[in-house]
N, C-alpha and C positions, 0 to 999 in steps of 0.2 A: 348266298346263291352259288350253285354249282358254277363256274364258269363255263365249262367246256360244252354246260346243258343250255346254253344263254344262246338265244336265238333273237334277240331285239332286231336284225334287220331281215328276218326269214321275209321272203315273200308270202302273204296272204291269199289263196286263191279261192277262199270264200266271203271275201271281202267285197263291196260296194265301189270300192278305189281299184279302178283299171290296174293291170300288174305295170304296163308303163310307166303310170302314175308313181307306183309304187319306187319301183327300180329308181328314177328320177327325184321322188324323195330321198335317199335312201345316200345317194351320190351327195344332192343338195348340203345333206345333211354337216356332210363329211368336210364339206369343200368349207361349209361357213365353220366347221368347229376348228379350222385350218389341219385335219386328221390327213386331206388329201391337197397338197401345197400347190401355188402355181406353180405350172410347168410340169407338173405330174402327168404320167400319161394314165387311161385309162385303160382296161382291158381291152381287145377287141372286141367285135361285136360279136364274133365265134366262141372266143374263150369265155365272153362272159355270158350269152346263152347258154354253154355249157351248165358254165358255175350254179345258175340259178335255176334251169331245168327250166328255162321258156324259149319262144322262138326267137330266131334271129330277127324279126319284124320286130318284137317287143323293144329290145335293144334299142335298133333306129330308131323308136319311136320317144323310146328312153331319152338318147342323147340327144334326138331333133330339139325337147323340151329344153333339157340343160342349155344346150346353143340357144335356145330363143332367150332363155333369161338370162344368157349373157357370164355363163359359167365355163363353158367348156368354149372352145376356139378346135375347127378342124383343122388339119394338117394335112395337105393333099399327100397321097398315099403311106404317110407315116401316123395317122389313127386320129385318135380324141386324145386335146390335152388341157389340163385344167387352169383358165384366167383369173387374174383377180378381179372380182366384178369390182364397177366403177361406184355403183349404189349399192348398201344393204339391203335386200330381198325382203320387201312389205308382206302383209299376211292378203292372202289369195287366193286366187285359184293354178296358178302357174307352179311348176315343178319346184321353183326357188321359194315360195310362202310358205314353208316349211312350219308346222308347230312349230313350237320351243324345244332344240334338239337336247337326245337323250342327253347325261351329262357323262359320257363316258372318255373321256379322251384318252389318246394314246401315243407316245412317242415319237411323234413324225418329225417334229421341230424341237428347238429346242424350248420354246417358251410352253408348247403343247406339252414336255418332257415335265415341267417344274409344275406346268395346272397338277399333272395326271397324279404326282407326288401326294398332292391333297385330296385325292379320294379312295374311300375308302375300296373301292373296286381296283385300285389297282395297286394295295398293297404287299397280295404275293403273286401278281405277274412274275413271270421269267425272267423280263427286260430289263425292269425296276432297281436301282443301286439301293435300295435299304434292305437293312434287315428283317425277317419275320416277327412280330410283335412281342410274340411269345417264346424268342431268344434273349429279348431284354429282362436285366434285374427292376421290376418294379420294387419290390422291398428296399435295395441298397437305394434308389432313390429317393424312396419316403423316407428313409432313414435320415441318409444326407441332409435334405432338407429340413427334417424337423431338427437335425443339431443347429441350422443355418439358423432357423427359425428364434431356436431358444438360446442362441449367443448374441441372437438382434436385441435379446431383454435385455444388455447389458450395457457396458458405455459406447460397444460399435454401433449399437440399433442399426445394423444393418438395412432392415428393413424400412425406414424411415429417410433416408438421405440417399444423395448420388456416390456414385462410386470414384475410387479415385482414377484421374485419366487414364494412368497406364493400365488398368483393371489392377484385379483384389492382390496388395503384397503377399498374403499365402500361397494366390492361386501359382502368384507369377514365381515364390522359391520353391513351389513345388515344380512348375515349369523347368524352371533351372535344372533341379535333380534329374527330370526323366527327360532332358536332353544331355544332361551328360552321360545318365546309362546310353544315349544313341550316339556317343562319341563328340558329340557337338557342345564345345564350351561358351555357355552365356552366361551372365549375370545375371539376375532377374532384372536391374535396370536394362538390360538389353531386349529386355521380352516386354510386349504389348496385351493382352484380351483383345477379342476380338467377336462379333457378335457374326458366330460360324467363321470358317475358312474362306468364304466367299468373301466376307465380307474384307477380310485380308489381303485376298487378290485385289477386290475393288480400290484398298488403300493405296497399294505399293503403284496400280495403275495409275491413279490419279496424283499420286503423287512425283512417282518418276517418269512419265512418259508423256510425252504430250500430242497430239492429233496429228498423224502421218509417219510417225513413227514406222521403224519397222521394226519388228516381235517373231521371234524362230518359234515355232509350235511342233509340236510331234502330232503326229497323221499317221494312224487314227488318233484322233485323242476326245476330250471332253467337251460336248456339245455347245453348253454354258459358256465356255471360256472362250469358245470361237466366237460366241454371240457377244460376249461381254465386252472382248476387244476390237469386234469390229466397231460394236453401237459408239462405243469412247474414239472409235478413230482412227485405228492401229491397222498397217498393214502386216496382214498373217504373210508369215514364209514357214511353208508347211518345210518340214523335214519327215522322211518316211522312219517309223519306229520300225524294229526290231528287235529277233530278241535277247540283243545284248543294249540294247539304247541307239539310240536315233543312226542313223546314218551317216558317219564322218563324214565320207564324200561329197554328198550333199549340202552338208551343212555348213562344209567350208567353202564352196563353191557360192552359195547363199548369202555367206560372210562378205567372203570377196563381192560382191556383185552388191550389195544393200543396207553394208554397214550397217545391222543392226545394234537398235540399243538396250537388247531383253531376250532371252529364254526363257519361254515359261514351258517346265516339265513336271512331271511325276516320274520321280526317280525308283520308287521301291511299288510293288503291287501297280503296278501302271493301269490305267481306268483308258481304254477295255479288254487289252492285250492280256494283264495278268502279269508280264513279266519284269522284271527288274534289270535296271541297271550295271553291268561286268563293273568292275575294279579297272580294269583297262579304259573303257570308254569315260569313265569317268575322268582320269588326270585327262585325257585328251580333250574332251571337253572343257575341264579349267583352264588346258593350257590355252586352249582357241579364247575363249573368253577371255584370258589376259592378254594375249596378243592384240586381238581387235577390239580389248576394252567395252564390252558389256555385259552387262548383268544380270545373272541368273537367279528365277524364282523358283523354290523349289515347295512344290506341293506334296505334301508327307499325309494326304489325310487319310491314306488307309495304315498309318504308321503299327496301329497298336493289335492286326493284324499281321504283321511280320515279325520277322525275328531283328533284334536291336543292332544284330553285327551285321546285316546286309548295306553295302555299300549307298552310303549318302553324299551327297557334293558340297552341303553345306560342313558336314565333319571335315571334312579332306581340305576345305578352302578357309577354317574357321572364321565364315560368314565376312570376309572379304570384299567382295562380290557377288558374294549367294546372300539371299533374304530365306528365311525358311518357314515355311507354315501350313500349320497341322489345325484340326480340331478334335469333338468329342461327337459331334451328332451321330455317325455313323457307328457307332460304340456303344455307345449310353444308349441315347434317344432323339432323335429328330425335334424334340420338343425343346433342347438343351441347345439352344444356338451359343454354343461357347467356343472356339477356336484363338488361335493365338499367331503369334509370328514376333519371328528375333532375326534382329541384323545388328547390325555396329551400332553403337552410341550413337553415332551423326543421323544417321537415316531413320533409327528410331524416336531420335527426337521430332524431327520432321512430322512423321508416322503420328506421331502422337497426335501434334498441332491441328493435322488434318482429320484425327478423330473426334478429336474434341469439337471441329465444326461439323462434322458430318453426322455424329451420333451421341455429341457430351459424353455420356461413359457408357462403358458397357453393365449387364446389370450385375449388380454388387452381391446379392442371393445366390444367382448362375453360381458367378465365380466362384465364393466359397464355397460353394455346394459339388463343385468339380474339383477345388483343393480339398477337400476330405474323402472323397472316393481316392483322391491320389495317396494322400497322407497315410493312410489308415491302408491303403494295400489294395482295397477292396474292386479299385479301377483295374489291378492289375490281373488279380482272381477270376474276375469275369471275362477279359478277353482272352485269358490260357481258355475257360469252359465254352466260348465261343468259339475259338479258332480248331478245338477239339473236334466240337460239332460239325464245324464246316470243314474239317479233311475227310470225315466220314460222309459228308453230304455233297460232295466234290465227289468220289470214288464214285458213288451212285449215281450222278449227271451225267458224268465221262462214258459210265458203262449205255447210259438212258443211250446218249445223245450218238455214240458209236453205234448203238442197234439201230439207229435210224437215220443212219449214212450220211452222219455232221462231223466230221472229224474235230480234232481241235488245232487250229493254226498254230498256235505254239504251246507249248507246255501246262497246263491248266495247275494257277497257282491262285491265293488270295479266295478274296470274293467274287471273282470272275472271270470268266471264260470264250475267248473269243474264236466263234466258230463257226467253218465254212458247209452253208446248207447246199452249196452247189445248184442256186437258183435266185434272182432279185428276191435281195430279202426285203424290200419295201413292197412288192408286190404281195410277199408271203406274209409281211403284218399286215396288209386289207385282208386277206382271206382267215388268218388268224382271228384278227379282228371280230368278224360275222359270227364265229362261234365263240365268241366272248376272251379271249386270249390275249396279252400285249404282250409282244415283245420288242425288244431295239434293234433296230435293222442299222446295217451298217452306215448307210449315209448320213444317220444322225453323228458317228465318229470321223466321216471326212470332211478334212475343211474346206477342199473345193464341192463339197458336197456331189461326190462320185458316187451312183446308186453300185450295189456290188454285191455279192455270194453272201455277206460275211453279216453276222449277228453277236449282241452281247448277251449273253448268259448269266445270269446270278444263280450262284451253283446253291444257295438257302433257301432260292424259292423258285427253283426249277427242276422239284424233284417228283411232282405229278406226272406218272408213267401217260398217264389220257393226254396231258401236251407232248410228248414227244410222238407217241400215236397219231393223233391225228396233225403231224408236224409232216411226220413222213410221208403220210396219206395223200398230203398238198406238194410238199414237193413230187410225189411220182405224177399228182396230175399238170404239174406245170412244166415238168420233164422232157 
């Protein structure tokens, strides 16, 4: 389906169903798929008669419905904003008996962010952190696999037993290798598998920190990781990124005040800035960290996207105090949840123990199948012809997203690009939305969750000139 042709919430005006009715669906819909969060405000009743080309009685009549079934809450003179109902909305006749809504979701939350991942409509949104489909080597996969396959015929059978705890020893001395080309010296006993990088985070969480904690996060940063450690417990102390890395002043001001026991950053390709880490802010960071003694996680997973000499905090600290961890999904295939992470013998032992209850091993196919795309070169061949592609398809967004007055807040590097539309970009993903469109608005990257100008961009599958079109279009009418 064309997206930008996808009209699923047009209003009907030969339709049987009052346009109120409709309009009131249409919100409902939104509010249950959580697309429109509590506390979201909704358009005016001006703006959004506009939008939809009916009267402003429609509207009223709109939102009188949402308000009866317990959706919307008014706000004397500050408008309509959206409750979390106290019941699920039975099927009916009220605005909230909504069908079974479309299944389209789109980046508003974070847990909305991870559905939207698994469908197929929202593979080359703009918003979206993966790759286009048809930038992945499927061959060098099948390949992979079928050596994994036909080395299971033999005394490893692979295929038939679990894996061993710390995941596959080829996978982990191939590990070894392509963290020493990143300056950072481990052993392979010092390196883990891990089922994704997420799942690494989850470890080092559950393992080193414990509920009430305090955790220094970069703001903006990744949506996941806000949710992950608040649900675990963790009081966030946002630090504002830049684009040399976080903000000393604050950070140390933070320190002093909350003794934190953990930084969790993305040092190189920062997710959603794009920018990386200086060589300066970096010893100043370790040095705060040894001063005030906590410890820093460093998330490397757009690693094989960069260049190997850009400055890392785990090289610099030789995993001291830094944990460091990376994966393949976003590389390979999202279908390949393989990720890893290395710290010291002690922690890694730890690390371990806690895999081994949370997940027993990771799987043993995976791993080999990621140690031979290493071994064999062929990992490294395809992120040169992707990173290729995406400096040519970078060039093309920067030019897109500049004709239609988005500048880029800082430097457009990596896989992404973080850019100011000069209007509520949560407002501009609803109206996005209508003509079939997702992108990530900025709130999804603050951790006080501040709605604001600012969007993420993936510059591989944001290079449809028809979305920057009609991107512009809605910014000049929200102007």
């Amino acid at each position: 389906m064309n997206p930008a042709a996808s009209s699923s919430f047009a209003l009907s005006r030969g339709s049987s169903t009052p346009l109120a009715q409709q309009l009131a669906q249409r919100f409902a819909d939104r509010i249950q798929q959580r697309l429109l969060l509590p506390g979201a405000r909704l358009p005016s009743v001006r703006e959004c008669a506009k939008h939809h080309g009916v009267s402003p009685y429609t509207v009223v009549a709109a939102y009188d419905q949402l308000l009866a079934a317990g959706l919307l809450e008014a706000r004397k003179q500050r408008g309509f904003f959206v409750r979390e109902p106290k019941n699920p909305p039975r099927a009916g006749r009220s605005a909230a008996a909504a069908p079974a809504p479309t299944q389209r979701p789109a980046p508003l939350d974070a847990t909305a962010l991870i559905r939207s991942m698994f469908q197929a409509y929202a593979r080359l949104a703009p918003g979206l952190g993966t790759l286009p489909t048809e930038w992945l080597d499927l061959p060098m996969l099948q390949s992979a696999m079928r050596k994994v396959l036909a080395q299971s015929e033999g005394k490893e059978q692979l295929a038939l037993q679990y894996g061993h705890p710390g995941g596959d020893p080829r996978l982990r001395a191939a590990l070894a290798q392509r963290l020493s080309d990143l300056g950072i010296a481990a052993a392979p006993e010092q390196i883990i598998s891990t089922v994704g990088a997420t799942h690494g985070l989850d470890l080092i969480t559950r393992c080193l920190l414990a509920p009430g904690d305090a955790v220094l996060v970069d703001d903006p940063g990744w949506a996941i990781e806000y949710a992950r450690l608040t649900q675990a417990g963790m009081r966030l102390l946002p630090v504002p990124r830049g684009a040399d890395g976080p903000d000393l002043a604050v950070m140390r001001q933070l320190v002093e005040q909350h003794r934190p026991r953990m930084y969790v950053t993305v040092s190189v390709l920062h997710n959603p800035t794009g920018n990386s880490l200086s060589l300066a802010h970096a010893h100043e960071i370790l040095k705060l960290a040894e001063a005030a003694d906590f410890l820093i996680v460093e998330d490397d997973t757009y690693a094989l996207f960069a260049p190997n000499h850009a400055p890392r905090l785990s090289a610099l600290d030789g995993l001291k105090r830094t944990l460091y961890v990376s994966g393949f999904s976003k590389i390979l295939t999202p279908a390949w949840r393989v990720g890893y992470l290395a710290a010291s013998a002690e922690r890694i032992a730890k690390l371990t123990e806690l895999k081994l209850l949370s997940t027993l091993t990771t799987s043993p196919l995976l791993d080999r199948a990621v140690a031979i795309c290493l071994e064999q070169g062929q990992l490294r061949r395809h992120a040169e012809r992707v990173t290729a592609r995406l400096d040519a398809a970078r060039s093309r967004v920067v030019r897109l997203s500049e004709e239609a007055g988005c500048p880029f807040v800082t430097p457009p590097q990596g896989l992404f690009g973080w850019v100011d539309t000069g209007v509520d970009t949560e407002r501009l993903a609803q109206r996005l939305l209508d003509e079939g469109w997702l992108i990530a608005p900025g709130l999804l990257f603050s951790a006080s969750r501040q709605a604001g100008t600012r969007m993420r961009i993936n510059f591989a599958t944001g290079q449809d000139a028809r979305f920057w079109r009609l991107l512009e279009t809605a910014r000049r009418k929200m102007l």
